[in-house]
N, C-alpha and C positions, 0 to 999 in steps of 0.2 A: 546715146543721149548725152549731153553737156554735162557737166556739174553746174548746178542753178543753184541762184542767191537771190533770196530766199528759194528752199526748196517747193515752196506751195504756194506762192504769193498770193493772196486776194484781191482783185482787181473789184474796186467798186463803182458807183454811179460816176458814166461818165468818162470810166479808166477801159471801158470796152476795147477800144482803139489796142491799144496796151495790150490786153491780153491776147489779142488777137495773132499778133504779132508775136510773143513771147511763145506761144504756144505751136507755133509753124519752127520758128529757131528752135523749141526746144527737140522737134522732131529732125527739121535738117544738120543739124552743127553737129561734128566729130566728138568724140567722146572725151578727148584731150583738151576743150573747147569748155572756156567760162562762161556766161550766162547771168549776168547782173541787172536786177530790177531796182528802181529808184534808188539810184548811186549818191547820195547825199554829199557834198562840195562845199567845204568851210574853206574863209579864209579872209582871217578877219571877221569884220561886221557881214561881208559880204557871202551868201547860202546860195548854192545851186543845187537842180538834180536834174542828173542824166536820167532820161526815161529807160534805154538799155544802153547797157554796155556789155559789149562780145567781144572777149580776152581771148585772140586763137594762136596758139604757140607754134611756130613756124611762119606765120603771115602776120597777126600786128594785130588792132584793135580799134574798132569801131562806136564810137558816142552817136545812138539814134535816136531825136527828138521823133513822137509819133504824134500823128493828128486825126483827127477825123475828115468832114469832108471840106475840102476848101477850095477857092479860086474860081474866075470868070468858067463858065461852061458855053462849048458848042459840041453839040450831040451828045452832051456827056462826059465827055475829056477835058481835062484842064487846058486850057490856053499859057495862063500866065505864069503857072506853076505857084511853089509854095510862097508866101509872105516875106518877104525878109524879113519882117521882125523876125518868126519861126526860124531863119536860117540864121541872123546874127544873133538868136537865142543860145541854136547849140553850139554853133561858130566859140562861145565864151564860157562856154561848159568846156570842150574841148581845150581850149587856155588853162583855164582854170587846171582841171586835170592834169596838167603838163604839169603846170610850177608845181601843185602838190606832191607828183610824183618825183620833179627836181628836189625837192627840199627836204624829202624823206631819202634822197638818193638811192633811187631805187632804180634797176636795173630796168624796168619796165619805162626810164623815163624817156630810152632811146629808141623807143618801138616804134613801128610806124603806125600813124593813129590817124582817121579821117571821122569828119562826122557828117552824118545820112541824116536825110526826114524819111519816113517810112507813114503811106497815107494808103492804109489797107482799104479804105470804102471804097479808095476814088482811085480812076483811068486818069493817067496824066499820060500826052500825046511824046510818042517814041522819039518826034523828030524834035520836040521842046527843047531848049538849052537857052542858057542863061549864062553870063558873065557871075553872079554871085552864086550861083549854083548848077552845074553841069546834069544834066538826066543822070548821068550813070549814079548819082551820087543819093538819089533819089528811089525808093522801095513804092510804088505803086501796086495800086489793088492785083494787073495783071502780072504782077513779080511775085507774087507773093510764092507761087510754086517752086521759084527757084533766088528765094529770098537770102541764103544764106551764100550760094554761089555768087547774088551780087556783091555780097558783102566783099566776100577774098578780092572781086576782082574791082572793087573800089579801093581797099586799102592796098593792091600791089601797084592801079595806076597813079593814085594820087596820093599813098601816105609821105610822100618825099615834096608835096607840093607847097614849101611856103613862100615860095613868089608868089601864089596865087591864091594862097593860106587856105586852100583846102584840105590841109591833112600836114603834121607832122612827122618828124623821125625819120631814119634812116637803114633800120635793119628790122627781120623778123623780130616779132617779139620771142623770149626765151623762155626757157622753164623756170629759170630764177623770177622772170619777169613778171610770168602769168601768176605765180604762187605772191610774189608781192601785192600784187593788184586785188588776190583776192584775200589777202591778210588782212590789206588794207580797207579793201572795201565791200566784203564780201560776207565774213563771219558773223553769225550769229552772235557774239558779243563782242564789243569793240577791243581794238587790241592798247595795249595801255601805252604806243605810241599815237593812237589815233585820240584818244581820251585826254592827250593834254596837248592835243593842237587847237581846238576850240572847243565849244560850249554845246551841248547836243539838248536839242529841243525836246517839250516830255514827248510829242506823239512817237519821236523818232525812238527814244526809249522803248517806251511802251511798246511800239510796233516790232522790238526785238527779246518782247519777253519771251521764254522757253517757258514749256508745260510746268517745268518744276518752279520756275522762278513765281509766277503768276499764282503756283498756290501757296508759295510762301506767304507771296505781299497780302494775299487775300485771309489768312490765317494770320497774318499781325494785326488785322485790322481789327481782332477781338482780342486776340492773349497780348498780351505787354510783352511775357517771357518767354521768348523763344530760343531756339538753338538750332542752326540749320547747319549740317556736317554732309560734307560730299568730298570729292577727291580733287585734284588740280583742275583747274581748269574746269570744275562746274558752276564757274559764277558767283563764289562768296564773295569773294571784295565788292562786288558788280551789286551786289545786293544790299550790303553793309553801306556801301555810298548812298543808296534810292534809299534804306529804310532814314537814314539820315539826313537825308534831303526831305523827303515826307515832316519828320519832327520835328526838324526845323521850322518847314512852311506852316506849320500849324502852331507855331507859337513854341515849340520849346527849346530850353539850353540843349543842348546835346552836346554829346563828347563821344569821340571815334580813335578807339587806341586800339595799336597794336605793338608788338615787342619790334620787329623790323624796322632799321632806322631808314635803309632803303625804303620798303613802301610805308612811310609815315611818310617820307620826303614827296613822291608819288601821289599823297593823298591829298597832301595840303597843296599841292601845286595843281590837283583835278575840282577842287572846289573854289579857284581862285575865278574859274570862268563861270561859277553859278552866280545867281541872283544874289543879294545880301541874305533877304530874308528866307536863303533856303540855305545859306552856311551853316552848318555845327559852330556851337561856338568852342570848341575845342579839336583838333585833329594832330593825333603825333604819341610818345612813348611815353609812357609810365615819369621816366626819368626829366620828358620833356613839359609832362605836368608837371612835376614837383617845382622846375624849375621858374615855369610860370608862379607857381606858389611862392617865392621866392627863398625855397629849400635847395641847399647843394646835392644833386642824385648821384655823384660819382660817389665810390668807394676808394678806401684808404690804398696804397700800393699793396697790401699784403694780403687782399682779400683775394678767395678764389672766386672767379666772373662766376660758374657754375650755380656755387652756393649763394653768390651776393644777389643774383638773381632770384633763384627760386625762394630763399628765405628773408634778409634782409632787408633790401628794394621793396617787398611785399610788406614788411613790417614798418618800415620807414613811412611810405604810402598810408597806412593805417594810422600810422600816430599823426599826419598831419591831417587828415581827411576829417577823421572826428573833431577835429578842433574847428574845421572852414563853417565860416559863418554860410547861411542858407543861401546867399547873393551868389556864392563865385560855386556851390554845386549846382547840379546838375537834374534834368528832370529825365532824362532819359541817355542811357548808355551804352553803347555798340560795341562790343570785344570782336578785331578782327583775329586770325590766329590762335584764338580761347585754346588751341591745344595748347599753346605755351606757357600755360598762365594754371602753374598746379593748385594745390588744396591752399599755400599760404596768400594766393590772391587775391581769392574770392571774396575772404571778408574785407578785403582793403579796398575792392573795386567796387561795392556795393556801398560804402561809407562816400563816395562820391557822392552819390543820389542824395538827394535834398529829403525823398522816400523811402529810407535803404529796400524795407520790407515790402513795399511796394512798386517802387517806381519803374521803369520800364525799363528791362534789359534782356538785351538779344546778343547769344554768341555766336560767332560764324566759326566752326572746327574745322580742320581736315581731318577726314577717316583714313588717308590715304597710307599711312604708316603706323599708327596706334591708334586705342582707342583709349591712352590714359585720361583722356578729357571726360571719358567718362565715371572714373574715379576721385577725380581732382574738386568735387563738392561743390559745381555751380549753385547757384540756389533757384533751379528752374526745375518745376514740376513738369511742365509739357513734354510728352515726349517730341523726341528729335525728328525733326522735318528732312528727309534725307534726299538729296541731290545726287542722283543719279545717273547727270548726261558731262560728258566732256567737252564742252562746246569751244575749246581755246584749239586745241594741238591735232593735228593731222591721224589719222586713225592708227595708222599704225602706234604713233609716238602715245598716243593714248592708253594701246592696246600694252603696251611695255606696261609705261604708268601706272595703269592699272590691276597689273602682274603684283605691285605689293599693297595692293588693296585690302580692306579688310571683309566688304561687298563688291556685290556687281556693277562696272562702269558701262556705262553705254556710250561710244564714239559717236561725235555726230560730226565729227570734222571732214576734212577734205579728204578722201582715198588717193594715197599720193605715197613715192618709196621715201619714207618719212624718218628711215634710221640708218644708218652706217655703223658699222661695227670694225675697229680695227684692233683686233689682238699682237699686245706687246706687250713684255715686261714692266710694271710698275716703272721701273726705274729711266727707262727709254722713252713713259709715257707722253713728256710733258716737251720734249723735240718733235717728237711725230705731232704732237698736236700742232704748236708753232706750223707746223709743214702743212697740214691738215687746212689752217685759216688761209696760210697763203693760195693753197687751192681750191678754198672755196671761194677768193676775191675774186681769182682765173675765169670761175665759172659765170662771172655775173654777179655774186651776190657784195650787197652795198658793205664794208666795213663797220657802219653801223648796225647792220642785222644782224651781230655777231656778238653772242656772248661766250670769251674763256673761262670755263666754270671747273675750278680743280679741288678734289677732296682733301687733299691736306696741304693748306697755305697756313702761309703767317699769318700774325692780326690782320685784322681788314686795313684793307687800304686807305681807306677814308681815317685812320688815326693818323695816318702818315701826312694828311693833304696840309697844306699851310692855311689853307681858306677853311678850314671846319667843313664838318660832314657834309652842313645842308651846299655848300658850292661842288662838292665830289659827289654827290649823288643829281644834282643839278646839271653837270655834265655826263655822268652814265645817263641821266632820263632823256636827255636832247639825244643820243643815239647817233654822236658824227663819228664813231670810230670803235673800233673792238672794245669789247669791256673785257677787264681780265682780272679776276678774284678770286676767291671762294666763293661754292656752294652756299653755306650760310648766309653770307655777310647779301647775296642776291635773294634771300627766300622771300616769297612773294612777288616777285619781278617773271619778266617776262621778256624773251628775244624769240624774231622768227628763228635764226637757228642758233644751237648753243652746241658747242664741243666740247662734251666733258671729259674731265681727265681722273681718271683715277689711278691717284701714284700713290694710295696708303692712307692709314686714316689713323690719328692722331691718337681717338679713342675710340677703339674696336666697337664698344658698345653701340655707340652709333652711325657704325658704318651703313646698316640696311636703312638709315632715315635719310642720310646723304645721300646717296647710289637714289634715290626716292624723290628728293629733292634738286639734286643735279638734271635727273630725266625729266621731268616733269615741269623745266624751266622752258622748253622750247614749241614754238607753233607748228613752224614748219620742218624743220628739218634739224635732227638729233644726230651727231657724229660721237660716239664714245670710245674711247679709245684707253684700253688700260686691257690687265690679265684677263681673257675669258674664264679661264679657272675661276680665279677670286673670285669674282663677280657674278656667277652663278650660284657660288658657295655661299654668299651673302645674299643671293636675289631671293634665291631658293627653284622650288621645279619650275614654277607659271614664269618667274623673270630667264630659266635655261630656255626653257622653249619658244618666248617669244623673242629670245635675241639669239638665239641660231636662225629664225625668219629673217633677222635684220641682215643687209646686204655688205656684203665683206668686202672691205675698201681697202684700197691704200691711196695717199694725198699723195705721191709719186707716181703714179700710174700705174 
């Protein structure tokens, strides 16, 4: 059986066609073989959706519009075959698809791709052919037993045909390609390259809520105070944006922080594509409110970042919050990260609210490496809402991630060899990686699918930028080329694959949060490269045994 997107789709009134047909592929197609239901197509103003798309690695990929029954009948069979409209329908889904996959530079953009009608009720006649559409290109009701066989042998005769623009591309599709395709289009939540290319409509939302997500939103809609803690990749940002978007459209101020200046930049560039009246009217850091308040948030040269964080920043925050006249607070407020954010916060984050004591505030935590959030004096009564599916990163990379958990994760991602391990000295680490990226361009993969992620760097790099933060994280979010940082300064970001480096770590202490934070940066595919020793020793037993599973590489062959 395929890997299918969604794995259970509900087909409703009308979508019979559809399922009919999904449900023959899901039986004939190879196991190595994607399986995508309503493929949604931004770009611009401009929306499409593919009824399937079948990603097959070694043969290419096929966009099928499906119908019911159509066209002149003698005895029963089609004469005329299908409509062109229906053909110059998916004819521009097939386009469509192309440029996106050009502009995301994804290795899937050179595959060979045709697109099919596929009309399960209806006989259309063997000897039928058309200049705008060929029989073979075409799934009829008597194909249907050997539906998936037509498939390969539509995209090997025609995916090279643009004289005759029935099919694009030039080679098999690859394994880099098929896992793009389904990053992109496949995942139960979108990936945060897909989330700032356009604007995503609520059904399409909604129609991607997970079990946990749904009883979240369904339990705000009574308690104001909530807390929802899960580990990477189970959807808090994903949620913090909805409940956001919710308060907004109902009339209220809102405000959505977190400590990451990376995804503050991320957040405020994902709500640029909503509605007005469904904006927060605040999104970005502590520091980046005050500055709207028109308070300086940096510290003198002699402060330690550590402490100016955790104590000062927080009290600074406080002394101006209580003075804001009732206009410029807030009726409700979103902590993304609330792990970050210890006991000196709380009462400065609460003094936003126009309510302190009542007003409405939701934290989003991760469990995934402490539970001091639990300590740190939120002022919410309800117990915590806990999220427990991984729906970002590939099972394996998951199953790592979830090795310094503090509960049980549950993978729902793709089954795919999702970790590379290469054991070397600290000190040798950060060569072998360089060598590493160059061998993952080799295989296919885009230079912008690649985040260098190394445990002990200097300052972030965005202090170095001449343009200020928000233009350096404006270029890491566009995704045209390697990113290469620290683990921190990415926390909360997201790359299909990330090659982490572990050459040392600056403060022991937090070495097992890094090592935590580095893994748990990647969708698809996790290359780490540093001491197995160490790195056990810091993982502890569940991170030794799930990265002796991972596959022992070297980027030199």
């Amino acid at each position: 059986m395929p890997w299918c997107y969604p794995v259970n789709p509900v087909f409703g009134d009308g979508e019979q066609a559809e399922g009919a047909v999904w449900d023959l592929l899901r039986e004939q197609l190879p196991d190595d073989a994607a399986l995508l239901y309503a493929v949604r197509l931004t770009e611009g103003d401009r929306h499409e959706e593919i009824d399937l798309l079948v990603a097959w690695p070694g043969v290419g990929m096929a966009a099928i519009e499906v119908a019911g029954n159509l066209g002149q009948r003698d005895t029963g069979t089609i004469k005329s075959g299908p409509d062109t409209g229906l053909v110059d329908e998916v004819r521009d889904e097939r386009h469509m698809l192309q440029r996106i996959l050009d502009v995301r530079r994804s290795p899937a953009a050179l595959a060979r791709t045709v697109h099919m009608v596929a009309l399960p009720h209806t006989p259309v006649a063997q000897d039928w052919d058309s200049p705008h559409l060929p029989r073979d290109l075409i799934i009829d009701s008597g194909d249907l037993p050997k539906a998936a066989k037509r498939i390969r042998q539509a995209i090997e005769e025609h995916g090279n045909d643009e004289g005759r623009d029935y099919g694009h591309g030039s080679r098999p599709l690859t394994g880099a390609g098929l896992t793009s395709v389904v990053d992109l289009f496949g995942t139960q939540m979108p990936s945060q390259a897909e989330a700032l290319q356009a604007p995503v409509d609520d059904e399409h939302r909604l129609g991607h809520l997970t079990r946990d997500q749904g009883r979240f939103l369904d339990v705000f809609e009574h308690y104001p105070r909530l807390i929802a803690t899960g580990g990477a990749g189970s959807g808090k940002t994903w949620l913090a944006l909805e409940v956001a978007r919710r308060c907004a459209h109902r009339g209220d101020r809102v405000a959505l922080v977190c400590r990451s200046r990376g995804l503050s930049r991320y957040l405020e560039l994902v709500i640029q594509h909503w509605d007005p009246q469904d904006r927060p009217a605040f999104v970005g850091t502590p520091q980046a409110l005050l500055s709207a308040w028109g308070v300086d948030p940096e510290p003198d040269g002699s402060a330690d970042p550590a402490a100016y964080w955790s104590h000062e920043l927080a009290q600074r925050l406080y002394s101006v919050a209580v003075r804001r006249p009732d206009i410029e607070c807030f009726d409700a407020l979103l902590v993304d990260e609330a792990e970050e954010f210890g006991e000196d916060w709380w009462p400065a984050l609460v003094e936003m609210l126009r309510e302190p004591q009542t007003g409405s505030l939701v934290a989003f935590t991760d469990n995934g490496h402490s539970d001091e959030w639990r300590r740190a004096g939120a002022p919410i009564d309800v117990a915590p809402i806990v999220l427990e599916e991984n729906l970002r990163s590939s099972r394996q990379i998951a199953r790592l991630t979830g090795s310094f958990a503090i509960g049980e994760v549950l993978p729902r991602g793709r089954k795919r060899a999702g970790v590379r391990f290469v054991d070397v000295p600290a000190s040798y680490a950060p060569a072998v990686a360089d060598a590493a990226v160059e061998a993952l361009v080799g295989e296919g993969w885009s230079p912008g699918a690649i985040a260098l992620l190394t445990t002990d760097v200097q300052p972030a790099a965005e202090s170095e930028s001449a343009e200020g933060y928000r233009d350096y994280w404006d270029r890491v979010l566009e995704g045209r080329d390697v990113h290469r940082g620290g683990v921190r300064e990415f926390q909360g970001l997201e790359r299909p694959v990330v090659v982490l480096v572990v050459n040392g770590f600056q403060d022991e202490a937090q070495a097992r949060e890094l090592l935590y934070l580095g893994i748990s940066r990647a969708r698809s595919l996790l290359v780490v490269v540093g001491p197995g020793e160490v790195i056990e020793q810091i993982g502890g037993e569940r991170v030794r045994k799930r990265l002796r599973k991972a596959e022992a590489w070297s980027p030199n062959g």
